[in-house]
N, C-alpha and C positions, 0 to 999 in steps of 0.2 A: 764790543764787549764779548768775552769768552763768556760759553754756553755751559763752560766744567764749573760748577758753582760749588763748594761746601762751605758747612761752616768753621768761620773763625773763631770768632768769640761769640757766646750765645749767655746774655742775662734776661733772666725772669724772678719778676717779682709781687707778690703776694697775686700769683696766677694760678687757681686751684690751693694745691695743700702748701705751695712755696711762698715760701718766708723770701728768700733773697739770695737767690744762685748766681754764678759766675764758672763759664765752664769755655776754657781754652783745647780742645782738644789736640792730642798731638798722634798721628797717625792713619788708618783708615778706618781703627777700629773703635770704637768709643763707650766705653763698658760704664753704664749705668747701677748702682749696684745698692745693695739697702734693704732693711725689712719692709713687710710688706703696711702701708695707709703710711708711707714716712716721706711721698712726693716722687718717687721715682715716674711714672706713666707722666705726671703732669709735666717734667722736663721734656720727654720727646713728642708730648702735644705742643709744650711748646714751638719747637719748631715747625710744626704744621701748622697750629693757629696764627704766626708772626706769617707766614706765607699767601694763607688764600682766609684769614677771617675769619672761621668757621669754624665750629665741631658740632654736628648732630649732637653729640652723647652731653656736650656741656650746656646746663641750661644755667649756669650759676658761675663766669668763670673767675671773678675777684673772690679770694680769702676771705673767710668769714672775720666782720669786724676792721675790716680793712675798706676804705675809700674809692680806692681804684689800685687796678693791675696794669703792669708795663714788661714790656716784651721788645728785646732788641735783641735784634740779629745780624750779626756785621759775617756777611758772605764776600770778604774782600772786596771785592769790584761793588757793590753793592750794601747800602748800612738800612736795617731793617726797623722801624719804631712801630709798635701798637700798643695803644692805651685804650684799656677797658674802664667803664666808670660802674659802681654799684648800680647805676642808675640807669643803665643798660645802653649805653653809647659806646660810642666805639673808635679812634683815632688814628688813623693809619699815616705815616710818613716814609719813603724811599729818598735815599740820597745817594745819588753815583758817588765815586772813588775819588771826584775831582769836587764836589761839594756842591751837584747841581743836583734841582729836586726835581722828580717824575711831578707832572699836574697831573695825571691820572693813576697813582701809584697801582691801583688794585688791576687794573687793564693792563700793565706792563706785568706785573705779579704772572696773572692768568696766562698770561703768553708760555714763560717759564715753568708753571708748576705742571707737575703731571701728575702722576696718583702716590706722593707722599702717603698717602694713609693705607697703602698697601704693605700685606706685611707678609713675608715670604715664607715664614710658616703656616701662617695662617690658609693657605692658598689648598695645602692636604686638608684642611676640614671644611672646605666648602665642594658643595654637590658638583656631578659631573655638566648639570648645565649651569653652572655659575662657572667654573675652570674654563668651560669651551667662551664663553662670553668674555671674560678678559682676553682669551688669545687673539677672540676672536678681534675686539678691541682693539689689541697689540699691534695686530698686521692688517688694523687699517681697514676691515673687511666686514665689520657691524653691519650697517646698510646695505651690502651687495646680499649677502645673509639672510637677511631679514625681508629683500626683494623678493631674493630666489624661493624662502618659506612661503610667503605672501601669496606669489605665484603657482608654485606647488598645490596648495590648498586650496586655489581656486578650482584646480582640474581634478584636484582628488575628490573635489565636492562635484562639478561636472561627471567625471566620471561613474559617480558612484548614483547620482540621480538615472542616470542612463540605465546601470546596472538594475535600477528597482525596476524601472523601466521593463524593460527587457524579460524582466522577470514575469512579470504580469502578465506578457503576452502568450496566446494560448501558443503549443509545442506540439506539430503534428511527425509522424511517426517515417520515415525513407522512404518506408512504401507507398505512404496515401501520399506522397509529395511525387514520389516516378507516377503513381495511376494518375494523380493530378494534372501531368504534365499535358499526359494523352487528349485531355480536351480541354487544355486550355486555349490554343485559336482556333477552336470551335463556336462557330455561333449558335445561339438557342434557335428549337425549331418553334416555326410559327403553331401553336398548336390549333388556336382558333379556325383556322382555313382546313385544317385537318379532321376538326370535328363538324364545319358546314357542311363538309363534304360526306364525310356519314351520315349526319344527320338526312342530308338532302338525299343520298342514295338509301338511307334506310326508309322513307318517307315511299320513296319509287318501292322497294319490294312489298312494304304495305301493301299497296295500289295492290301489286301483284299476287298477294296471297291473297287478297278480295277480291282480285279476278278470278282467282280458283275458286275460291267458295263460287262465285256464281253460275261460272261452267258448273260446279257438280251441281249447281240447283237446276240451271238451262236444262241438264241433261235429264233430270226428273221429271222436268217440263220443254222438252224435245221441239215439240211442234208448235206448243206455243211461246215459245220462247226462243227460236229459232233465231230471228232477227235479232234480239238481244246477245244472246250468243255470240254471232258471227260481230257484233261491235266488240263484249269481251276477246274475243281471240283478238284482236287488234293490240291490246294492251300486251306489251314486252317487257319482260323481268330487264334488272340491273345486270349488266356486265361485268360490274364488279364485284372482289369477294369480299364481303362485309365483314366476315372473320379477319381477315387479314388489315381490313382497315380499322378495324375494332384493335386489331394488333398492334397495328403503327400509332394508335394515339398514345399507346401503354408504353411502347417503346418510344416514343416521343418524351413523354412525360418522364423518365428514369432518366434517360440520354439530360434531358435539362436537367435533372435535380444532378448527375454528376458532372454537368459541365459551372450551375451555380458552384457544388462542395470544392471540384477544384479550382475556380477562381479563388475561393474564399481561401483554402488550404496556401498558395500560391502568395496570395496577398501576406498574408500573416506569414509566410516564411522571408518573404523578404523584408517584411517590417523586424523580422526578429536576427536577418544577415545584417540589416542596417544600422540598429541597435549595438550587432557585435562590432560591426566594421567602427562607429562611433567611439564605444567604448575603446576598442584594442587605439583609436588615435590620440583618446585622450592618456592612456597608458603609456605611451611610444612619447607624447609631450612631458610626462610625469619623470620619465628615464632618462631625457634630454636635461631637465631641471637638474635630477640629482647627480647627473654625468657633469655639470657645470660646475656644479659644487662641490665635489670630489675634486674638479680640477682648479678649482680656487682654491681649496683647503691645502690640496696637496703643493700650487707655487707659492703658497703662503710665507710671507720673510717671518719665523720664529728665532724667539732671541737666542737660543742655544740650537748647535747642529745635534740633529736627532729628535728633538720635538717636534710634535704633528698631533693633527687635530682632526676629530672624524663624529661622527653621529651617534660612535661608540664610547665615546670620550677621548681622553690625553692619552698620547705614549709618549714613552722615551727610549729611542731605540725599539721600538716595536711593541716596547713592553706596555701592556695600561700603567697608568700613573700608582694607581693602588696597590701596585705589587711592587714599585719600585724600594729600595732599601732608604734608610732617612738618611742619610748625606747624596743622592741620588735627588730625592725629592727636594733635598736644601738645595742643590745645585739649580734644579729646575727652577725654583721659587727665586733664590736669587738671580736668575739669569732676567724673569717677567719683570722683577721690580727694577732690575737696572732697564729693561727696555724701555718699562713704563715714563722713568725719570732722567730723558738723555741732559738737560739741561741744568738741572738741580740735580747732582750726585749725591743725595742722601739717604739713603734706606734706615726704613725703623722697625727694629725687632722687639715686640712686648714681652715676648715669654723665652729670653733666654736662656732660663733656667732649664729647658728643653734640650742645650745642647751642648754635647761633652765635649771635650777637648779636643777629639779626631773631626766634629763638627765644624768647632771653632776655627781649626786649621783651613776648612774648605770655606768660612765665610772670609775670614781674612786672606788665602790667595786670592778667592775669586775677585774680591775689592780691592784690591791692592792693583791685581793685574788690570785693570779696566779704571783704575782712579776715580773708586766711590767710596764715597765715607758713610759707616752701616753704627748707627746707633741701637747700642743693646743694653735692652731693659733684663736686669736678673736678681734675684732672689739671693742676699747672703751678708748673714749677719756678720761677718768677720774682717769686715771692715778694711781686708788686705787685697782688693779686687775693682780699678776704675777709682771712678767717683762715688766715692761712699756719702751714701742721704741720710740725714738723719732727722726729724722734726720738718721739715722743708729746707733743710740748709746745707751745703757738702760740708762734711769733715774731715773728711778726709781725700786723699789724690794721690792714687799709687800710678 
């Protein structure tokens, strides 16, 4: 079966506002045309709802006062039946070109349809993250996207815990970090054996200042006291200088509180190199992410050359989409709906009253050149334009 599908003949009846249509179109372009609540929209739903079933916006799709609606769509190679009942059922039949029926019609439908309900003007009034999501769409790349965000946000949240992190920890100053250095494989001094040893040497000069007192007393008492005496003189002062050991305990004592300050200073700068080194690698992971992405976006297959897709939104030709001129932005918009729809060649325009005649020129080469058939809904009471609607019925066929 060829994959180039339009339609042939397309009847709907009491479907929405239609009474009973019959519409043969002949070329690629298919002008829909009628005042406005006279059934124009509900003809090019119809061929959307004959396709996949469906429409969000219809909760009601038979005629008021009418039974059931029926909907057929002969796409050559393919003849299309759906029947709606008041009673909200629904009938769907496919039958090939040779007169054999699909047993799963709606499954072989889905295969073929692609996004019929997109509309190529409409594509300039939706936001820059809905535009990036069809392209995205388009070329296949949804889910690698939506990994690479996934991913991203995981390290942006690592990172940025790190960052509080980091923050918290105290921030000493070049210089208490160089003075730090100096005693950092330094060991603390014993101080206790430092002060036994004073203690024990200040305990012996004791002695020895009590020996002085005595000699000056022996000496008042010379003769009687003599023996005593001559045991005092026995008694020998310390050797050492107890100022200076009195020195070394102070100096002791300083020496460790700046060998604890700089372990401590030391500790804390590396907990706060480590924090950076952590952070700058979840940074360096974050750049790797969006360097990935840039380079998907950028091999991305877009339907027109010169479209590209970025974080900033859509260009064409370098330009953002928003400044493009409107047969630039038509050309973009028709380029996405044919990519959309390789299989079913039909595009539907709701608001063609949007587009003048230098327009019209660029929807019909661009559909002609690529063999798609662009159904357009427009606005005009003159009855000399398309398929003229009138009550839900044509009247007319220019």
């Amino acid at each position: 079966m060829s994959k180039n599908l339009k339609v042939i003949k397309l009847v709907s009846e009491n479907y929405k506002k239609l009474k009973a249509i019959e519409i043969e179109p002949k070329g690629n372009v298919v002008m829909i045309t009628g005042k406005n609540g006279h059934g124009k929209t509900s003809i090019l739903d119809s061929i959307l709802v004959a396709l996949n079933g469906k429409d969000k916006n219809t909760i009601k799709p038979v005629r008021e006062g009418e039974e059931r609606a029926i909907i057929k769509l002969d796409m050559d190679e393919i003849e299309i039946t759906r029947v709606f009942s008041n009673k909200g059922t629904t009938k769907l039949e496919v039958i090939s070109k040779d007169g054999a029926k699909y047993s799963s019609p709606q499954d072989f439908l889905n295969k073929l349809i692609g996004k019929l309900s997109f509309d190529p003007l409409q594509f300039a009034n939706k936001c820059t993250g809905e535009q990036r999501a069809i392209l995205y769409e388009l070329a296949n790349i949804t889910d690698k996207i939506e990994e690479l965000s996934d991913l991203r946000k995981v390290y942006h949240d690592k990172r940025y815990n790190v960052g509080v992190e980091g923050k918290a920890l105290a921030r000493n100053t070049e210089e208490e970090i160089k003075e730090s250095k100096e005693y950092k494989d330094q060991k603390e001094i014993n101080i206790t054996t430092v002060a036994e040893k004073y203690k024990r040497e200040f305990g012996r000069h004791t002695i020895y200042e009590n020996a002085q007192l005595g000699i000056i007393r022996i000496n008042k008492e010379i003769k009687e006291l003599e023996l005593e005496k001559l045991a005092f003189l026995d008694v020998k002062d310390t050797k050492e200088d107890l100022r200076e050991l009195k020195k070394n305990i102070d100096e002791a004592d300083e020496t460790n509180n700046k060998i604890r300050n700089a372990n401590s200073i030391l500790q804390s700068n590396d907990e706060v190199l480590a924090k950076e080194k952590k952070y700058k690698g979840f940074t360096a992971k974050i750049k790797g992410i969006e360097e990935e992405k840039i380079k998907l976006l950028k091999n991305a297959k877009m339907p027109i050359k010169g479209l590209s897709v970025n974080d900033d939104g859509v260009f064409y030709n370098n330009i953002p989409y928003s400044q493009l001129s409107t047969s630039e932005k038509l050309k973009v918009g028709i380029s996405i709906a044919m990519g959309m729809n390789p299989d079913i060649r039909v595009i539907r325009i709701l608001d063609g009253s949007l587009l003048d005649d230098d327009n019209m020129k660029v929807v019909e080469e661009m559909t002609k050149g690529k063999d798609y058939q662009v159904w357009i809904e427009k606005v005009d009471s003159t009855g000399k334009i398309g398929f003229y609607i009138e009550d839900g019925e044509v009247k007319k066929i220019n």
